[in-house]
N, C-alpha and C positions, 0 to 999 in steps of 0.2 A: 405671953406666957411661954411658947415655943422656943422665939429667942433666945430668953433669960435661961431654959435647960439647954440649949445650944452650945449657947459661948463659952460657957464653961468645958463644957468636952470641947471645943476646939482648942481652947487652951492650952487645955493638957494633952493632947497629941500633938501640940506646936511644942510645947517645951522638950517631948517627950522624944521629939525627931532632935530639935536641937542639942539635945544631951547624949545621943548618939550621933551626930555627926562631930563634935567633940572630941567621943573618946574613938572613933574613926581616924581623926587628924592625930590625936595621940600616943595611938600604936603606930601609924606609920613614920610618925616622927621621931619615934625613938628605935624603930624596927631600919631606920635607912644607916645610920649611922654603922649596927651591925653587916648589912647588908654591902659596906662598901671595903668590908676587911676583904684580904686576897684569898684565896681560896687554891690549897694544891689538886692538882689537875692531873699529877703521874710522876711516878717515882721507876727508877729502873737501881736493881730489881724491884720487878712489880710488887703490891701487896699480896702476900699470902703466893707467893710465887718460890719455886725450888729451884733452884741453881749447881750446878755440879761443883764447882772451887767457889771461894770468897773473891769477887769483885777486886780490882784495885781501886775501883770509886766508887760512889754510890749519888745519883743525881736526884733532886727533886725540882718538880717545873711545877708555877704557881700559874696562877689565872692572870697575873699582874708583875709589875715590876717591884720587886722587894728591894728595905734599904740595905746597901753594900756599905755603911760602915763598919769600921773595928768592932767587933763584938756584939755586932746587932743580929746577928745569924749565931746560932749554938747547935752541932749535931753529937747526940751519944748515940755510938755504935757499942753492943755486946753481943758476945757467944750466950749458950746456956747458961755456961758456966760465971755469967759476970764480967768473965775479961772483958778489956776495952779493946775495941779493935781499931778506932779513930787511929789516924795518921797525922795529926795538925790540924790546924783552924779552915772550918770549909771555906770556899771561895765564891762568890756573886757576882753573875752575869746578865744582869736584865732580868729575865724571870727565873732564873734558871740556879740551881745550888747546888753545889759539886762538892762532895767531902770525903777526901782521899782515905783507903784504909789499907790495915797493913796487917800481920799474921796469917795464920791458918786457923779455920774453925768449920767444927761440924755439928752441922743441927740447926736448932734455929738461932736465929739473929734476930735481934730487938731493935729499933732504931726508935729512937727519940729526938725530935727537933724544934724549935721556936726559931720564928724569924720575924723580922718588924715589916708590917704592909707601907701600900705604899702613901694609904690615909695616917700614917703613925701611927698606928695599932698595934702592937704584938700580937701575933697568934700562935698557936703551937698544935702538938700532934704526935702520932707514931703510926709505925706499921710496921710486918715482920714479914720474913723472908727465909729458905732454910735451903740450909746449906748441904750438897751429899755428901758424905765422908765414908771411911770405910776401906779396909785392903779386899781386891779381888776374891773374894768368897767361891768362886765355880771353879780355878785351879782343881784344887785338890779333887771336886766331884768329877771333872774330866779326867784325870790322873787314875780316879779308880774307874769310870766307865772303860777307859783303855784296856784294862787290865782282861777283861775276858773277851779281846777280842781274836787271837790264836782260836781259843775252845770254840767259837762261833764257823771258824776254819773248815773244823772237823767235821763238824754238824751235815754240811750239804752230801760228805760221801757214806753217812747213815740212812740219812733218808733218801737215800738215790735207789738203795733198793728193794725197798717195799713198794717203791712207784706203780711198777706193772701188778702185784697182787691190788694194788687199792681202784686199778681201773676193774681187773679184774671182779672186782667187791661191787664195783659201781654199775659193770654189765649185769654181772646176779639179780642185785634188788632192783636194776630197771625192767630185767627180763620177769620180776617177781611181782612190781608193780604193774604191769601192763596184761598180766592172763585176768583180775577183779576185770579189766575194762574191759575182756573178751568175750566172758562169761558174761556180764552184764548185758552188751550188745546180742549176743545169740540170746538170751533169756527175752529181751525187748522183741528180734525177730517173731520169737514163738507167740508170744501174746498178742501183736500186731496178728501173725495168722490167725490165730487164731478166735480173733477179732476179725476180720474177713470173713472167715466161714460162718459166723454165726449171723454176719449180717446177709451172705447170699441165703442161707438156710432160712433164713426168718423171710426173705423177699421172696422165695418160692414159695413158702408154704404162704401169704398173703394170696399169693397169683393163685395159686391151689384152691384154698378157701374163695376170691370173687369166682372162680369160675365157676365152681360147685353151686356158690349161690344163685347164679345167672340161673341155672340149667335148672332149679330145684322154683324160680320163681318164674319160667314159662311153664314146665310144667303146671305151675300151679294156676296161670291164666288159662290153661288150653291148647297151648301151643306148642303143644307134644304131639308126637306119631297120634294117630287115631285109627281104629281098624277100617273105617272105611278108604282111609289113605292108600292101607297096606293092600286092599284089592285093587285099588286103583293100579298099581304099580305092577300089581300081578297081571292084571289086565293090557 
């Protein structure tokens, strides 16, 4: 009986394995064919990279040897603007794709390419690059900063002679700050004394009071003058 529920669940985890290692062998069979196109690896300029003028070329390096036939390599170069900046048909060197360019342009640049791997694949792509443009803009903000600097001339023989009142200013309020700290110190003095006196004042009158007591509790056992003492001594 055990069997007979057995084999059947093995069954079905045999086929169950089998039907995935299947479709296991048939991703990777249809994943390798992608996997063997060329793949770009660096473009100069970089992507996403700024440039001060426009390049006279622009290079792309693949992971692999791409094909160098006529027409088997396509690069569009544009401005913002659309113009084409392309200089003729790029050129291939083993991994590497060169495609000359020509104008002026400012901002960014578009680059668009297809080129055939070296499994005879086409592949293709872009990436963008920007260019700085622009006439020297801080001219003119130097030109006016020049401009006041005569009147800056003047300045040092104005303030050369308030000099001695502002030390003068500065002995005041330090001789002005410094009597709080004097006063304070002498006010500390006085309490300090008179914190002293109140502690000898208090330790004599303790010494005052044990001795008063001493005297007040022989007295009080007997051992005090007695008048037979006092003939004694007469005697």
């Amino acid at each position: 009986m055990s069997q007979t529920l057995h084999n059947p669940l093995t069954a079905r985890l045999s086929a169950a394995l089998a039907a995935l290692a299947l479709a296991v062998v048939a991703v990777l069979a249809t994943a390798s064919p992608a996997a063997a196109h060329d793949a770009i690896i660096g473009t100069d300029p970089a992507d996403g990279s700024t440039v001060a003028t426009l390049p006279a070329q622009l290079t792309l390096t693949f992971s692999a040897d791409i094909a160098d036939d006529p027409g088997a390599s396509e690069v569009q170069v544009t401005d913002a603007s659309g113009a084409s900046l392309a200089d003729g048909a790029p050129t291939t060197t083993d991994n590497v794709l060169t495609q000359p360019l020509t104008g002026e342009a400012s901002g960014l640049v578009t680059v668009l390419w297809k080129v055939v791997s070296s499994d005879g694949h086409p592949t293709s792509g872009q990436f963008t690059f920007t260019v700085e443009g622009g006439a020297p803009t801080p001219t003119p903000s130097q030109s006016a900063t020049a401009a006041p600097t005569p009147t800056e001339s003047t300045a040092p023989s104005e303030s050369a002679a308030p000099s001695p009142t502002a030390t003068d200013a500065d002995s005041d309020t330090t001789s002005g700050e410094a009597w709080p700290w004097i006063l304070a110190g002498l006010a500390a003095v006085a309490v300090l004394g008179g914190v002293v006196y109140l502690l000898v004042s208090r330790a004599r009158r303790e010494k005052d009071l044990s001795e008063l007591s001493d005297e007040q509790a022989r007295d009080a056992a007997g051992q005090g003058p007695t008048p037979g003492s006092e003939s004694d001594s007469d005697h």
